[in-house]
C-alpha distance (Angstrom), angle and dihedral (degrees) to the residues before:
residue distance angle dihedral
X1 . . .
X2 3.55 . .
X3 3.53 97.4 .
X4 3.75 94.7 51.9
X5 3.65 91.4 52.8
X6 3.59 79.2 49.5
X7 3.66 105.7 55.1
X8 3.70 79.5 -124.9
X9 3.97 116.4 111.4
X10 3.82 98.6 179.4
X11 4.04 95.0 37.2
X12 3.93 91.6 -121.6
X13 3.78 110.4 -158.4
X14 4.25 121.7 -115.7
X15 3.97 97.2 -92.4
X16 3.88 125.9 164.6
X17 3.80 79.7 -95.3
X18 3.86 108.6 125.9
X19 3.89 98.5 -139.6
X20 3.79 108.2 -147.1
X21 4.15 98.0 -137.7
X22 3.99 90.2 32.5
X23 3.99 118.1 148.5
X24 3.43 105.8 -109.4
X25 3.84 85.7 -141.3
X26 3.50 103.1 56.6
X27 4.02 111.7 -169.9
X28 3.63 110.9 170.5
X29 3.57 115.7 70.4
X30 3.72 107.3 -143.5
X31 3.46 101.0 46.7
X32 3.28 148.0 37.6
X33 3.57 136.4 -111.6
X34 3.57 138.9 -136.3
X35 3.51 142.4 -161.8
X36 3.79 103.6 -117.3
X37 3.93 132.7 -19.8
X38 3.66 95.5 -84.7
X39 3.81 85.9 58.6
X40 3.54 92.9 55.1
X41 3.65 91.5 40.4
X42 4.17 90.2 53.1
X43 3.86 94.9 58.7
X44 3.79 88.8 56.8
X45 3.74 95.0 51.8
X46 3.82 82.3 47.8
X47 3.94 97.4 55.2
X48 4.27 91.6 37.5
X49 3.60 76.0 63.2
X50 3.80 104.5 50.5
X51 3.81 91.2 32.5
X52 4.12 75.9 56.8
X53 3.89 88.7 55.1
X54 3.46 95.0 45.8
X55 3.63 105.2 54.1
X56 3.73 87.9 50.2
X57 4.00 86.7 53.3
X58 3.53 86.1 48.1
X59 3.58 111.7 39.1
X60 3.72 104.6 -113.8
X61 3.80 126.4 121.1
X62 3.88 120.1 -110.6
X63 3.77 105.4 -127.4
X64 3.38 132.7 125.4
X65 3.97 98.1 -79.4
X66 4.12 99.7 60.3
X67 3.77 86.8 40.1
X68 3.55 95.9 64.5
X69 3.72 91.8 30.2
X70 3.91 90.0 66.9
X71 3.67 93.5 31.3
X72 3.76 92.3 56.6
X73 3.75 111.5 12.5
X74 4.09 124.9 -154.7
X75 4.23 87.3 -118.4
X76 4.15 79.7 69.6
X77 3.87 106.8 9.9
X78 3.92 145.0 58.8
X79 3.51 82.7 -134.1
X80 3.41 103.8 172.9
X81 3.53 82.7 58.5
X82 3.70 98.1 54.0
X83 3.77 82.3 44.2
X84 3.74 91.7 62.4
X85 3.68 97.6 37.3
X86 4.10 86.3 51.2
X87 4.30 90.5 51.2
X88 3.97 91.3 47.5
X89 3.61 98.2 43.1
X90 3.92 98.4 42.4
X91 4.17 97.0 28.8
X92 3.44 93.1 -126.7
X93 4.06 124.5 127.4
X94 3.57 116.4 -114.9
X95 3.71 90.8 -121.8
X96 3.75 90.2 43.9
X97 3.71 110.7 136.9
X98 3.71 117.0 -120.4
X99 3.89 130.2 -152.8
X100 4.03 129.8 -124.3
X101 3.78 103.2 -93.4
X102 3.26 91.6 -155.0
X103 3.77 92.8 61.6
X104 3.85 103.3 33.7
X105 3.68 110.6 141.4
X106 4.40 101.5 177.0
X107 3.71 123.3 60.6
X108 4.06 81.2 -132.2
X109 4.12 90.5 63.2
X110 3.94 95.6 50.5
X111 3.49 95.6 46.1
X112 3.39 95.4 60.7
X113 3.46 89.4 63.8
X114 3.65 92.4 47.8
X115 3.41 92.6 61.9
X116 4.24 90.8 49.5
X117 3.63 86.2 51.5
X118 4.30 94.0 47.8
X119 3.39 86.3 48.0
X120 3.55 91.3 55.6
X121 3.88 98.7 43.9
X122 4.04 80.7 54.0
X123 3.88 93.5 49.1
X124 3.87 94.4 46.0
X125 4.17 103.4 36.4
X126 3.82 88.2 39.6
X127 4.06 85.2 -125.7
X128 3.80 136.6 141.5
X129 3.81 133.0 -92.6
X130 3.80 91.7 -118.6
X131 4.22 95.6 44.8
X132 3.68 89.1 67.5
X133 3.91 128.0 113.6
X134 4.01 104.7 -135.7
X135 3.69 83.9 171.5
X136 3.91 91.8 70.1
X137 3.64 94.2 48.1
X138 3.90 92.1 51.3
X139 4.06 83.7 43.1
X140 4.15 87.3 47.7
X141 3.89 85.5 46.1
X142 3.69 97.8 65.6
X143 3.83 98.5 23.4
X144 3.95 71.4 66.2
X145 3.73 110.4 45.2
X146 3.84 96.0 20.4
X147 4.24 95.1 173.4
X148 3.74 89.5 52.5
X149 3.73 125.1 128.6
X150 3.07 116.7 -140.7
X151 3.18 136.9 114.7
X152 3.92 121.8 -130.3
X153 3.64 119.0 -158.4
């Protein structure tokens, strides 16, 4: 629940990033804080994409798996566990390819990575499927990528 009170879904760690939406009071240590969901939601949609670049810099498939695995690495995380919470919360398969979200161009392609990133707000806030705000990641999504097309339902 920390992250909600946050404004920080995925609990991202105090970085030399310069979060756009930060607090300009930031009180908790560890991580940051953010404005409003959608703030929160915005830097995740910011490092799927650069954990996208990387992997293509680095050889490694973008799925599911290597997402998590950098999100939430073994030296902190069970992460095969989060892994396998992640795949039966969100349907996906672990190994499941996952698109560019900066360069989606079908409703069908972002949600899939709506889902990953649900599943994740559910994994780290210890929260329900049905208690989360789909609305802020959609908001986070083109607070993001502001010149993309498409079209959200």
């Amino acid at each position: 629940m920390r992250g909600l009170r946050n404004n920080n879904p995925l609990n991202i760690r105090h970085s030399a990033d310069r979060w756009q939406g930060a607090r300009i009071n930031q009180t908790d240590k560890a991580f940051v804080q953010f404005t409003s969901m959608a703030y929160g939601y915005r830097a995740v949609w910011k490092i799927l994409d650069t954990y996208c670049l990387t992997f293509k810099k680095e050889g490694k498939a973008y799925n599911v798996r290597n997402i998590i695995g950098r999100w939430a690495p073994p030296t902190e995380n069970d992460t095969d566990a989060y892994v396998r919470a992640v795949v039966k919360l969100s349907g996906l398969g672990g190994n499941e390819n996952m698109p560019r979200p900066k360069h989606y161009r079908a409703f069908e392609e972002v949600d899939k990575l709506v889902r990953l990133i649900m599943a994740m707000t559910c994994v780290e806030n210890g929260i329900k499927w049905e208690e989360l705000d789909k609305e802020a990641i959609w908001q986070g999504y083109r607070l993001a990528f502001p010149c993309a097309t498409l079209v959200i339902p």
